[in-house]
C-alpha positions in Angstrom: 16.1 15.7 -10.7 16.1 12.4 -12.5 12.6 10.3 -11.5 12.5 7.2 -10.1 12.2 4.3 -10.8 8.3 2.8 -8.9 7.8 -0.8 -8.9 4.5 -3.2 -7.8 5.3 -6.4 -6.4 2.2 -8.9 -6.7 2.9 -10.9 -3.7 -0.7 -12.5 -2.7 -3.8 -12.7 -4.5 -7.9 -13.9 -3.8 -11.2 -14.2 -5.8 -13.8 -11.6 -3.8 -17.1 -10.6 -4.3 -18.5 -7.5 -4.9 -21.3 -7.7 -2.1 -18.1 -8.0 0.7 -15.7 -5.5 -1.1 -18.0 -2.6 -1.7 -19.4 -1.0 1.4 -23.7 -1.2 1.1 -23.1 -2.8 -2.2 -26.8 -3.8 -2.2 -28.2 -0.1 -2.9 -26.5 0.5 -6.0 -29.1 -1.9 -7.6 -26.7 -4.7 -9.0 -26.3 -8.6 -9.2 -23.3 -9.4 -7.2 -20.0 -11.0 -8.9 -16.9 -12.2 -8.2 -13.7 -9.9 -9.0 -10.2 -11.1 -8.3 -8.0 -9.4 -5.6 -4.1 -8.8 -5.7 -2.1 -7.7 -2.8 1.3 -5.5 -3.6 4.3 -3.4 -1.7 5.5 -0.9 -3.4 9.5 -0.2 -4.7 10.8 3.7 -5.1 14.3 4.0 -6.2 17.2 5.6 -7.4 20.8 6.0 -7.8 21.0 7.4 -4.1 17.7 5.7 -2.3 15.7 2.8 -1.7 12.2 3.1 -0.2 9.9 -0.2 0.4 6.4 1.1 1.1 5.1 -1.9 2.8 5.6 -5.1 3.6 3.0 -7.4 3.0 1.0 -9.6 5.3 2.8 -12.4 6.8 2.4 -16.2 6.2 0.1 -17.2 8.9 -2.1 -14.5 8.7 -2.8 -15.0 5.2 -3.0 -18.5 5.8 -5.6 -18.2 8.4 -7.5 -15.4 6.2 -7.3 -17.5 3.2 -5.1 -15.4 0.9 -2.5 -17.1 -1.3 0.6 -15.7 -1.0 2.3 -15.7 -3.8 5.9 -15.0 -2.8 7.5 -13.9 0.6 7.7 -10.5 0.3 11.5 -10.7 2.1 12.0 -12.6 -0.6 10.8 -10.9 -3.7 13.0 -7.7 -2.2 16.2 -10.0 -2.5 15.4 -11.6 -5.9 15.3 -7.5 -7.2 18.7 -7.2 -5.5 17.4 -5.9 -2.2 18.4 -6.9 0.9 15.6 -6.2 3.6 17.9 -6.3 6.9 19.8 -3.6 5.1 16.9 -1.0 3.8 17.2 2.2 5.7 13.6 3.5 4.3 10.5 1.6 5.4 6.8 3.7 4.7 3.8 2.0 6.5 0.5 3.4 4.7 -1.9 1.9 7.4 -1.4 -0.4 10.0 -3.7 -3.0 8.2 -2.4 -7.0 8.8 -1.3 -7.0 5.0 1.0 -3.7 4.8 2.6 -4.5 8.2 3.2 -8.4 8.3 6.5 -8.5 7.9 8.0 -5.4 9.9 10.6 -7.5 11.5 12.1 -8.2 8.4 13.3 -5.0 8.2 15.0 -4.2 11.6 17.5 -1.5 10.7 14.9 0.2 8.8 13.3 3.4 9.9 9.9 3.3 9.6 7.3 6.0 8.4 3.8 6.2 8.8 1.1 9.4 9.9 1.0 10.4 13.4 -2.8 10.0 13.6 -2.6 6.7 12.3 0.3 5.3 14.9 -1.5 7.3 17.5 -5.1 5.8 17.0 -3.9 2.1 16.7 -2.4 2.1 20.1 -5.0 3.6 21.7 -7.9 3.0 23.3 -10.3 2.1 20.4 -8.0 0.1 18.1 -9.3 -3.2 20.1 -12.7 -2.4 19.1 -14.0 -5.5 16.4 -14.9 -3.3 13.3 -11.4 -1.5 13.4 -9.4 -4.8 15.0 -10.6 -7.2 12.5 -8.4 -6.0 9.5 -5.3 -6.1 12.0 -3.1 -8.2 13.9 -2.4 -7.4 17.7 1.1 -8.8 17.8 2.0 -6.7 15.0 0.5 -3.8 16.4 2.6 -4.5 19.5 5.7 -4.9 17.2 4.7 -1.3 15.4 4.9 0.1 19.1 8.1 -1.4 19.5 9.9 0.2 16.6 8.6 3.0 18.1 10.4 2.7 21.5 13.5 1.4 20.0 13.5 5.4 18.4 13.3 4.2 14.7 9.4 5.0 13.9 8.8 8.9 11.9 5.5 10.7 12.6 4.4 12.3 9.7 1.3 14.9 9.5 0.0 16.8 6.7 2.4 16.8 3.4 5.4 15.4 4.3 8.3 15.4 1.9 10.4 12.2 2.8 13.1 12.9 0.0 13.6 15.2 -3.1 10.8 14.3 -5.7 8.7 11.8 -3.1 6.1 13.0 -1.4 4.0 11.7 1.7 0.5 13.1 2.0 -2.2 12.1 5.0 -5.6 11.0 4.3 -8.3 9.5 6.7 -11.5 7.2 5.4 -10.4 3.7 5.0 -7.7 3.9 8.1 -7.8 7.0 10.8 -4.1 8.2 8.5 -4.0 6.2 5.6 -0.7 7.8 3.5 -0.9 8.4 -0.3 2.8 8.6 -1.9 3.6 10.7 -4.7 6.3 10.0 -6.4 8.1 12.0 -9.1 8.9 10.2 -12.3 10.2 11.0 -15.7 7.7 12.9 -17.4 5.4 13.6 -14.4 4.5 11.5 -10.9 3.5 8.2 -9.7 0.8 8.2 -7.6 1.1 5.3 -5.1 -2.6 5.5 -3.6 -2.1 2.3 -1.3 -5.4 1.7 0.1 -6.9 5.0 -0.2 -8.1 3.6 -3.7 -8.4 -0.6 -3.6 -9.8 -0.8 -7.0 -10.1 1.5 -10.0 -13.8 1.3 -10.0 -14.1 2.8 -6.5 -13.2 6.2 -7.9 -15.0 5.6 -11.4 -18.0 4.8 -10.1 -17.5 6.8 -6.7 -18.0 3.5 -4.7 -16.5 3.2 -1.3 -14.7 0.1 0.0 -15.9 -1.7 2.6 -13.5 -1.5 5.3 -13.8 2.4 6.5 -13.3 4.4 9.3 -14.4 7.6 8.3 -17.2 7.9 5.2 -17.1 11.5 4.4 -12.9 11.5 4.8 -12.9 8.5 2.3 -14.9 10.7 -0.1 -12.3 13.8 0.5 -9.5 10.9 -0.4 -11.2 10.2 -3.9 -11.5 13.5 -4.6 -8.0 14.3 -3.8 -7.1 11.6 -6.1 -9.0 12.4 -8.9 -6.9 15.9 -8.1 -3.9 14.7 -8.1 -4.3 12.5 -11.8 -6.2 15.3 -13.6 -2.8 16.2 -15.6 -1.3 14.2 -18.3 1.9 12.2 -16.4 0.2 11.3 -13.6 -0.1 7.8 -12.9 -2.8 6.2 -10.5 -1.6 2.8 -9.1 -4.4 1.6 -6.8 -3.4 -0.5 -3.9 -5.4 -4.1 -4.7 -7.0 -4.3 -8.0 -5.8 -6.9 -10.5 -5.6 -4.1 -13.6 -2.2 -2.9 -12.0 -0.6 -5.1 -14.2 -2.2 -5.1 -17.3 -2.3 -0.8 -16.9 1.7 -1.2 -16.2 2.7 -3.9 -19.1 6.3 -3.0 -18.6 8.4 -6.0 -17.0 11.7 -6.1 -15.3 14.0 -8.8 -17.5 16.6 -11.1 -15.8 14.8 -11.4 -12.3 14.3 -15.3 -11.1 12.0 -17.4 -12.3 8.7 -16.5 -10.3 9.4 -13.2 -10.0 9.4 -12.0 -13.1 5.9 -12.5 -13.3 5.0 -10.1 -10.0 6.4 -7.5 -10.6 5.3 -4.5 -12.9 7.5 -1.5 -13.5 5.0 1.8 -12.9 7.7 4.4 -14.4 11.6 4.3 -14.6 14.0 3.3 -17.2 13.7 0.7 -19.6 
């Protein structure tokens, strides 16, 4: 098969520090820094397919957690000749306030995300403060919505979604955080989403802050580094700001304002 074309959409952006990014950044001996922080949802496409994986967080969250949004996400999927209402394929990594924020923008889409990860945040321990601060509870209730109205996929393991597009489940920084692999012309894309926030945590073996499972975050490096050991294999991390100096290629004739957020990761020129 042809591969597709992947695309990053830079939608929201922050200056962070070290010391609240990395989890116990103070034993690894080093002054603390400011690094900057981009937020993204992800485009895999062909001639026969459209998958959004995410959707961003949504204005008044960011608002009140003092991220600057760059663009509406709804509305950098229609300046790339998307129409949200209309997408048929929407893939939640984690249920995280900014890869869920804008789930009723899509409300014919159905919507994928891990089993143990729906399953976790509405139960009885997704209320607790060190898992419920990185989430929103009306979007959680909207998550188990989709799920009664029938349009919500459970996925487990490695789950292929469509010819050349792979799902695959890994705990750490969510309960079932999803990695996407994606095949692309001369090898795969791999779409780690939040499993990797920033290049350094997997060149320097440093965990994010924001974990649920330590040792299962560590499995999800490793897999990583697995999964990129070939030539062809492209690592797209989920928050870090080198995404678009990595990726220089640009879409031409988007609108103004949009042709600066988003980066092509593979696809035809």
């Amino acid at each position: 098969m042809t591969g597709y074309e992947v695309l990053a959409v830079r939608y929201g952006t922050r200056i962070a520090r070290k010391s609240e990014s990395y989890l116990n950044f103070h034993v690894y001996g080093e002054p603390d820094a400011t690094m900057p922080m981009d937020y993204f949802f992800w485009v895999v496409r062909d001639e026969r397919r459209t998958v959004v994986v995410d959707c961003g967080f949504g204005a008044e969250p960011g608002r009140r957690r003092e991220r600057e949004q760059l663009i509406d996400p709804a509305d950098a999927l229609r300046g790339l000749g998307i129409d949200p209402e209309t997408v048929n394929q929407l893939v939640i990594s984690h249920a995280h306030y900014d890869h869920i924020g804008n789930l009723h923008q899509f409300p014919a889409a159905e919507v994928i995300i891990a089993r143990r990860e729906f399953e976790f945040w509405t139960g009885p321990y997704a209320g607790r403060v060190q898992f419920a601060h990185a989430t929103e509870a009306d979007e959680l209730e909207l998550l188990a919505k989709v799920a009664a109205e029938g349009r919500l996929r459970l996925v487990e393991g490695s789950h292929d979604l469509a010819p050349g597009l792979e799902l695959l489940v890994v705990g750490g920084h969510t309960p079932g955080q999803l990695v996407a692999q994606v095949a692309v012309d001369g090898g795969a894309a791999i779409l780690a989403t939040d499993a990797l926030h920033f290049y350094e945590e997997l060149e320097r073996d440093r965990p994010f802050f924001v974990v649920a499972d330590l040792l299962e975050m560590y499995r999800g490096l490793d897999l990583l580094r697995e999964m990129t050991a070939d030539p062809g294999r492209l690592l797209v991390a989920g928050h870090d700001a080198q995404v678009n100096a990595r990726f220089p290629d640009r879409l031409t004739g988007l609108p103004s304002g949009l042709d600066d957020l988003v980066v092509r990761i593979a696809g035809p020129a």
